[in-house]
N, C-alpha and C positions, 0 to 999 in steps of 0.2 A: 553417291551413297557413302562410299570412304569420307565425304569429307561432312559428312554428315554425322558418321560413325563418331569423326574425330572431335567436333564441337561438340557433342553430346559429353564424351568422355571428359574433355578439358570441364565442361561445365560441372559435372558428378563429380571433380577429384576440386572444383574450387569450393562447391558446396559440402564436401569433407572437411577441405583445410579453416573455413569460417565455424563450422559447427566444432571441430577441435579445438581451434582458439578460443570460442566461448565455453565450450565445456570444461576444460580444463581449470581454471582459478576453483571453478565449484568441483570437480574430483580431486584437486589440490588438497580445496579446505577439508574435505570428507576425512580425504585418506590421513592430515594433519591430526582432526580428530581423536584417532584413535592410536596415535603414537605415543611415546612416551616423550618428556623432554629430551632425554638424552640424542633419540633420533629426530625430532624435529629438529635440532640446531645443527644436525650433522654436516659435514661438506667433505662430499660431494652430496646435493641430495641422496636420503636413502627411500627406494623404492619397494623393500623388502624387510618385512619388520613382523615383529610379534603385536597384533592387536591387543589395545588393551581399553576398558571399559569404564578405567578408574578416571578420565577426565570428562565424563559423566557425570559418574557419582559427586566426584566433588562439584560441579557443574550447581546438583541439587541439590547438594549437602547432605548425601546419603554415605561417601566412605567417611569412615570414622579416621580421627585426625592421627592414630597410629600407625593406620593403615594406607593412609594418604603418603605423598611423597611433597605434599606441598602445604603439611604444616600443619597449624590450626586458621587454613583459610574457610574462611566462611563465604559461600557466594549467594545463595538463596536463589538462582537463577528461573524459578517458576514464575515466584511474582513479579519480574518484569513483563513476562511473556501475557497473563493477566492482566496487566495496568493496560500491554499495547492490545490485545484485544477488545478490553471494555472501551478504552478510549478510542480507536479506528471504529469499532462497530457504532460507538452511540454518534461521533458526528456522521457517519456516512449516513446515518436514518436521518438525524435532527437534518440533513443535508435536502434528505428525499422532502422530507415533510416541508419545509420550507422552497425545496429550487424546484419539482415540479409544477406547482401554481407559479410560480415565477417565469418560468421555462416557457409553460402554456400561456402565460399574459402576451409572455415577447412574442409569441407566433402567431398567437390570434388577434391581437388589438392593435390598433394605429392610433397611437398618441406622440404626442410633441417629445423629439429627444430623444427618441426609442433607442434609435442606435446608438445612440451618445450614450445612454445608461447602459445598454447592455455592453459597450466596449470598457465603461469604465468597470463593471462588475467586473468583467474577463483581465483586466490590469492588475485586479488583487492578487490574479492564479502569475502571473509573471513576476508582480512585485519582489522584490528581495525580502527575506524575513527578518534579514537586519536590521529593515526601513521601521516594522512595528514592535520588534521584542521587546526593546528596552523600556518603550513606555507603555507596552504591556506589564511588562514585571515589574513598575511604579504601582501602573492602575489595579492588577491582581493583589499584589501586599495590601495595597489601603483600603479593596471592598472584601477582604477576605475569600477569595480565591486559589491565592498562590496554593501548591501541590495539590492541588483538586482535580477530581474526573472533569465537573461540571467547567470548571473553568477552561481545563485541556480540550473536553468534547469543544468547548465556545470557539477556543481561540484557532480550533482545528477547521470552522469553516474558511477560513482565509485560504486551507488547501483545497478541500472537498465542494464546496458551497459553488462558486463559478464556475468547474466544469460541469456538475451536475446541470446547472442551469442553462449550461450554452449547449451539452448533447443534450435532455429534453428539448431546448427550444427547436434545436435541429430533427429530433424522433417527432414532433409535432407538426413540422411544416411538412413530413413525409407521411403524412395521412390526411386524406382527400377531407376536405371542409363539404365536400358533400355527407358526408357522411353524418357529421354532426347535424346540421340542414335540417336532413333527413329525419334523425331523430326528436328536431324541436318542433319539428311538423305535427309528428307525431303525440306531441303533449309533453317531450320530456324537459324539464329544468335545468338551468345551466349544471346545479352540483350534481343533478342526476346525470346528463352526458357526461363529464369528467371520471363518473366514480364507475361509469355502469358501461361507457362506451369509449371514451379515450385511455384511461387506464387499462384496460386490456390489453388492450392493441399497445400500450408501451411499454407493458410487463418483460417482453426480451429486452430494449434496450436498456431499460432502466436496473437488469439484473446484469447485464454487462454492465453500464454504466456506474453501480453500485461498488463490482469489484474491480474495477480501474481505480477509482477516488479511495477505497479502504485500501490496496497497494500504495497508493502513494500517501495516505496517513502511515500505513506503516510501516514504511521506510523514514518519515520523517526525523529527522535527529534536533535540529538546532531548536526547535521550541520546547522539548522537551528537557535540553541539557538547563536552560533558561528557566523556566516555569516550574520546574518537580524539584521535589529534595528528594521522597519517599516514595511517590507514586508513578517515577520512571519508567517510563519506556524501555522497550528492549535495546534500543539502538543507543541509548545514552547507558544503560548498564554493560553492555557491553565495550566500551570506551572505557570503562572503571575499572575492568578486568586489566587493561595494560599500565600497570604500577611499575614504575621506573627500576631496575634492577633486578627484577622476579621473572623468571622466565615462564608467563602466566600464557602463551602463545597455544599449547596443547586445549587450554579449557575454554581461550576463545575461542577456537576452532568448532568445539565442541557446542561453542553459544549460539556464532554463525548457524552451524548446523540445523540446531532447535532452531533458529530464529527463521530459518527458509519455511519452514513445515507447513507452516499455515498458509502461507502464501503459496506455497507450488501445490498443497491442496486446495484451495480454494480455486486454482487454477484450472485443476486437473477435474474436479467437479463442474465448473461450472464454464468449461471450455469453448462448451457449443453457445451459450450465452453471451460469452466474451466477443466470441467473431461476431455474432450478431449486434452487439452495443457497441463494437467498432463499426461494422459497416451500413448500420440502420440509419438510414436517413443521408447515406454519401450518394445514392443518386436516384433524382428527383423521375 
C-alpha cells in the first residue's frame, strides 16, 4: 500500500515538473507581452510589473506614434495573421480535395508499385525544404507566382498533401470493405459509395487530420521567408520584428501571442476530433 502510495506520488510530482517545463516559455512569452522594455531587459528577471497594453497597440498600429515609446514604428501585424490563415486554410482543402481520392486508391486497389509510390509521396513530407525552395523561387518569378496565395497554397502541398494522403489511406483500410460490397450490391456507383458511404465514416478522421496539416502549414516559416515579399506569413513577419539594435522584444512577444490564438483555438474546438484523427485507424 505505502509503496504504492509512493509510485503514485513520484509519478504526480514528475507529471507536474514536465507540464512546468512546457508551460513555462508560453507564460514567459505572455507575461513578456505586456511588459514594458525597460522590464523585459531587466536582470535579475522581473516577475512583478505594471501591465501594459501599448505592445499591442503598436502590434496593430493602433497607438499613435506620440504615444508610443517605440517611435514611428509601423508593424501592420493583422495582415500577416490573414495571409497565414488564407494560405494554411486554402492548402489543407486543395489538400483534402486532391489526398482523399488518393488515400482511398492506395487502400482500396492493387496495382504495380503501390508501395513504391505511396513511400515516395510520404518522402516529400521528410524532404528538406531546402532541397526545393530555390528552384521554386526560379520557377515562381518566371510563371508569375512569386508573393501569391495561389502559389503559397501550391507550394504548401509539399507539407500538407502526403500526410493527408497517408492518414486517409490509413482511416480507409480501418473500415470494413464489407461495407462498400454491401452497398454496390445494392446498386450503388463507385462516386455514389465514396460521397454517400466512405466519407462519412472518415468525416472524424479527416477533421483531425485537417487540423494536424493546417498546424503544421502554420507553423511553416522557410517557404514563406522565400516565396512572399507582401503576402507573409505570420512566422516570417515576425522574424522582421527583430531589427538589429531596437529593443523590439516586448511587441514580438506580443506577436507570438496573437500568433498562438488560432492554433490553440482550433485545438481547443476541435479536440475531441484531434484525438480521433490521431488514433483512427492505429488499430485494425
Amino acid at each position: 500500500m505505502l509503496k504504492g502510495k509512493l509510485t503514485s506520488l513520484v509519478l504526480n510530482f514528475l507529471i507536474l515538473a514536465v507540464v512546468f517545463v512546457m508551460a513555462f516559455p508560453i507564460v514567459w512569452i505572455v507575461m513578456n507581452s505586456f511588459k514594458e522594455a525597460a522590464d523585459i531587459n531587466a536582470y535579475p528577471p522581473v516577475f512583478r510589473f505594471d501591465p501594459t497594453l501599448e505592445n499591442y497597440k503598436v502590434l496593430f498600429d493602433i497607438a499613435d506614434a506620440e504615444a508610443s515609446s517605440y517611435g514611428t514604428l509601423k508593424v501592420e501585424f493583422f495582415k500577416p495573421v490573414i495571409n497565414s490563415v488564407i494560405i494554411s486554410a486554402g492548402a489543407v482543402l486543395l489538400s483534402l480535395i486532391a489526398g482523399v481520392p488518393a488515400g482511398y486508391a492506395l487502400a482500396r486497389y492493387n496495382f504495380r508499385a503501390k508501395e513504391d509510390l505511396a513511400f515516395f509521396i510520404l518522402g516529400f513530407r521528410f524532404a528538406p525544404v531546402l532541397l526545393v525552395i530555390i528552384p521554386m523561387f526560379q520557377f515562381f518569378q518566371a510563371i508569375g507566382l512569386y508573393d501569391s496565395y495561389f502559389g503559397m497554397i501550391w507550394v504548401y502541398q509539399l507539407i500538407t498533401l502526403p500526410m493527408i494522403i497517408w492518414l486517409c489511406r490509413s482511416y480507409v483500410e480501418d473500415i470494413p470493405v464489407e461495407i462498400e460490397e454491401a452497398a454496390a450490391i445494392c446498386g450503388a456507383k463507385r462516386p455514389q459509395i465514396m460521397l454517400q458511404v466512405v466519407l462519412p465514416l472518415l468525416r472524424p478522421g479527416l477533421v483531425g487530420a485537417a487540423l494536424l496539416v493546417f498546424l503544421l502549414a502554420w507553423h511553416n516559416f522557410a517557404l514563406g521567408l522565400i516565396l512572399t515579399a507582401e503576402k507573409t506569413p505570420v512566422t516570417v513577419a515576425l522574424l522582421k520584428l527583430l531589427n538589429p539594435g531596437i529593443s523590439f522584444y516586448p511587441v514580438v512577444s506580443a506577436g507570438l501571442v496573437v500568433s498562438m490564438i488560432v492554433p490553440i483555438a482550433l485545438i481547443i474546438l476541435g479536440q475531441r476530433h484531434l484525438e480521433r484523427g490521431l488514433t483512427f485507424g492505429a488499430l485494425k
